[in-house]
C-alpha positions in Angstrom: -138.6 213.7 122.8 -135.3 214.6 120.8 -134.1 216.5 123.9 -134.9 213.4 126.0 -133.0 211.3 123.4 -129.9 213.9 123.7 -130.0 213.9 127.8 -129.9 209.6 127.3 -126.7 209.5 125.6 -124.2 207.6 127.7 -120.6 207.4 128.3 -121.4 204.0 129.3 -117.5 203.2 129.5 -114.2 202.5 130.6 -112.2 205.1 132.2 -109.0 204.7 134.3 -106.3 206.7 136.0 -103.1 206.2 137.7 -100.4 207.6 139.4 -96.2 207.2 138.8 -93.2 209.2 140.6 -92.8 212.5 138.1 -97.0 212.1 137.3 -100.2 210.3 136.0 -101.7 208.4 133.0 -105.3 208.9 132.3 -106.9 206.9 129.8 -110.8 206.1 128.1 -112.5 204.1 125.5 -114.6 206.1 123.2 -118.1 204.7 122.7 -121.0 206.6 123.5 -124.6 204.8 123.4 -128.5 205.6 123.9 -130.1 202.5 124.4 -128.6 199.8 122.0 -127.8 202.5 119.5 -124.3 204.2 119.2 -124.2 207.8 119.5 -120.1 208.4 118.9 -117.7 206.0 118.1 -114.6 208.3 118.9 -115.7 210.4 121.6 -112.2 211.8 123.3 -114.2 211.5 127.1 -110.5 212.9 128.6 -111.4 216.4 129.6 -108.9 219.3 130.2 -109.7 221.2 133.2 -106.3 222.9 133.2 -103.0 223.1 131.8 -102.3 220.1 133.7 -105.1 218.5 135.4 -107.3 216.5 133.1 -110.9 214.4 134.3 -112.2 211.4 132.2 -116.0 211.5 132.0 -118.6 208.7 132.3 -122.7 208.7 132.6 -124.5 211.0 131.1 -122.2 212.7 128.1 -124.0 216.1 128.4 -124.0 216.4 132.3 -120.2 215.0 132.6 -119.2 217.3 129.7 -121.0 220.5 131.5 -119.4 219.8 135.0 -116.1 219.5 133.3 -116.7 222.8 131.3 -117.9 224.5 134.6 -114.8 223.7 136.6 -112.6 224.6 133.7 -113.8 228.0 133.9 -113.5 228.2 137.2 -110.3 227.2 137.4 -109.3 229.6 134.9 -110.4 232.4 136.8 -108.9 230.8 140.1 -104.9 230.7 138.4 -105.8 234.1 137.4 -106.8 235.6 141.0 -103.9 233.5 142.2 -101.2 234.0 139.5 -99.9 230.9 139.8 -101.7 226.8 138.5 -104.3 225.7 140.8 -103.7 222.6 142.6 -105.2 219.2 141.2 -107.4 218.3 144.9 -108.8 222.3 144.4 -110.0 220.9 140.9 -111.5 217.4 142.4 -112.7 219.6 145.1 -114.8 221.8 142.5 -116.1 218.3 140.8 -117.2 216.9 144.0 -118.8 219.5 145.0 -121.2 220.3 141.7 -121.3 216.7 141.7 -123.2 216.4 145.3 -124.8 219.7 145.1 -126.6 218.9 142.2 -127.0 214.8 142.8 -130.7 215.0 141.9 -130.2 216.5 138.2 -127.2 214.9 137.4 -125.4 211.7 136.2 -121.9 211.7 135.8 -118.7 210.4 137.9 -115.5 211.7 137.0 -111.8 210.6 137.7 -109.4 214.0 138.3 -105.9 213.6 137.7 -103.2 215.8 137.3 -99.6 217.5 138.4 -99.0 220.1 140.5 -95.5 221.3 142.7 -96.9 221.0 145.7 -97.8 216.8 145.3 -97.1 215.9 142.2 -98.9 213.5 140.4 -102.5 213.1 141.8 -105.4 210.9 141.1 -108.5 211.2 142.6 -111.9 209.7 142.7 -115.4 212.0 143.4 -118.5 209.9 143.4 -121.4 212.0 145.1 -119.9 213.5 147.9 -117.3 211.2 148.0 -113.4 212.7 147.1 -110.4 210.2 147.8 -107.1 210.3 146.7 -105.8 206.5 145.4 -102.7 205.5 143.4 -105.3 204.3 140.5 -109.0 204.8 140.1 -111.3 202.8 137.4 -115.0 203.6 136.7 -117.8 203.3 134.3 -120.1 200.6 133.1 -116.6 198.3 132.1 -115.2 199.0 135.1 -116.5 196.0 137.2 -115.0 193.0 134.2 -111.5 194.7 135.3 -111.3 194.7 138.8 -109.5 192.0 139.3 -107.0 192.5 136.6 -106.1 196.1 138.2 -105.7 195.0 141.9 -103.4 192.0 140.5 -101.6 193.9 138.0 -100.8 196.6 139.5 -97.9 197.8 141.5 -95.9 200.8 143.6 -93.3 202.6 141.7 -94.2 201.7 138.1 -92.5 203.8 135.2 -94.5 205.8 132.6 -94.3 203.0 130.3 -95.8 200.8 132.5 -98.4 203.0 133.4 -99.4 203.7 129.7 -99.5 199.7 129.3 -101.4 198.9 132.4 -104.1 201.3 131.3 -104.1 200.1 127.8 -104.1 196.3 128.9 -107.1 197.5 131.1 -109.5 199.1 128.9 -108.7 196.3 126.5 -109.6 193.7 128.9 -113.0 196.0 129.3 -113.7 196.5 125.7 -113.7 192.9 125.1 -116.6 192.1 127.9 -118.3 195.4 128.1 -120.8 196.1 125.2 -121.3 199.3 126.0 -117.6 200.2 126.0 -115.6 199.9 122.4 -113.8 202.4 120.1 -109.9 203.4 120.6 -108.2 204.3 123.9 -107.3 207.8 124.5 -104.6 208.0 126.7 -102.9 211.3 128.3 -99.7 211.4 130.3 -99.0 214.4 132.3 -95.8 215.5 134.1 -94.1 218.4 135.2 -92.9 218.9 131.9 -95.5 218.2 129.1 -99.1 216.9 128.7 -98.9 214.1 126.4 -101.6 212.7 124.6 -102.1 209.5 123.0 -104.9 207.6 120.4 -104.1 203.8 120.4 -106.8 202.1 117.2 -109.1 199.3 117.7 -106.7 197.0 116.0 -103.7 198.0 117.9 -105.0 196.5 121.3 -103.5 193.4 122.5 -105.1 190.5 122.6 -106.4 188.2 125.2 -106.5 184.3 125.2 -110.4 184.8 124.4 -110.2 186.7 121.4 
């Protein structure tokens, strides 16, 4: 039973990515439930999976935690045999494909983003066999109260800045209908040059008309 309670802990949550020229923003809330009960109030669900190619986890916290340690270590061993970073679809490529292979043990979906010389900033999204490439990518259980604020709000060509706002804005919006998604935001920006990371508090989101 406790290991059946542990395997029931949910990233039931808000997760978002998106691209800008020079890179991406990648961003989560940080509850984690079982049931009605909280599990974590500040779980960081933005994963490394390189130097500069993150993932943002959502369903089951164990299974999206162990995919994301599994392709970390391959792709450590991958720049190694290479001598050189691996590129951000090879690391989507590796989630999708634990992801379908092991469909019937598993629950997790995971956003990849990251930087690499070859295409710069990358988002993309894996959902059972599924691997697309898209300028922004939402999932988890807030996901669906924000759907139309993302395809309005956003647009081509946006700065860092605007980036880092329209995610913030986003999870906000999601943390404010979504019960199963609360906390802080973490947010990561990564470019060619740095990986930035970010922790916005519960009382530093903006407000909405409804609050």
């Amino acid at each position: 039973k406790p290991l059946r309670a542990l395997h029931d802990c949910l990233t039931k949550t808000t997760i978002i990515a998106v691209e800008f020229d020079g890179g991406v923003v990648i961003g989560s809330d940080s509850r984690v439930s079982a049931g009605d009960s909280i599990c974590n109030r500040v779980m960081n669900k933005l994963s490394p999976l390189h130097d500069r190619i993150y993932c943002a986890l959502s369903g089951s916290a164990a299974d999206a935690q162990a995919i994301a340690d599994s392709v970390n270590y391959q792709l450590e061993l991958h720049s190694i045999e290479m001598e050189d970073a691996p590129m951000v679809r090879a690391a989507a490529a590796m989630v999708k494909n634990i992801s379908y292979k092991y469909k019937e043990e598993l629950s997790a979906h995971l956003i990849i983003a990251g930087w690499d010389r070859k295409e710069k900033g990358q988002v993309y999204a894996t959902l059972g066999g599924m691997l697309v490439r898209q300028p922004f990518s939402v999932g988890g259980s807030g996901s669906v109260y924000i759907y139309g604020y993302v395809d309005a709000a956003y647009k081509a060509g946006m700065s860092k800045d605007e980036c880092l706002q329209f995610v913030i804005n986003a999870i906000a919006l999601a943390i404010g209908r979504d019960g199963s998604s609360g906390g802080v935001v973490y947010l990561t920006a990564i470019t060619e040059k740095a990986t930035e990371h970010k922790v916005v508090l519960g009382n530093e989101l903006p407000q909405f008309h409804d609050e």
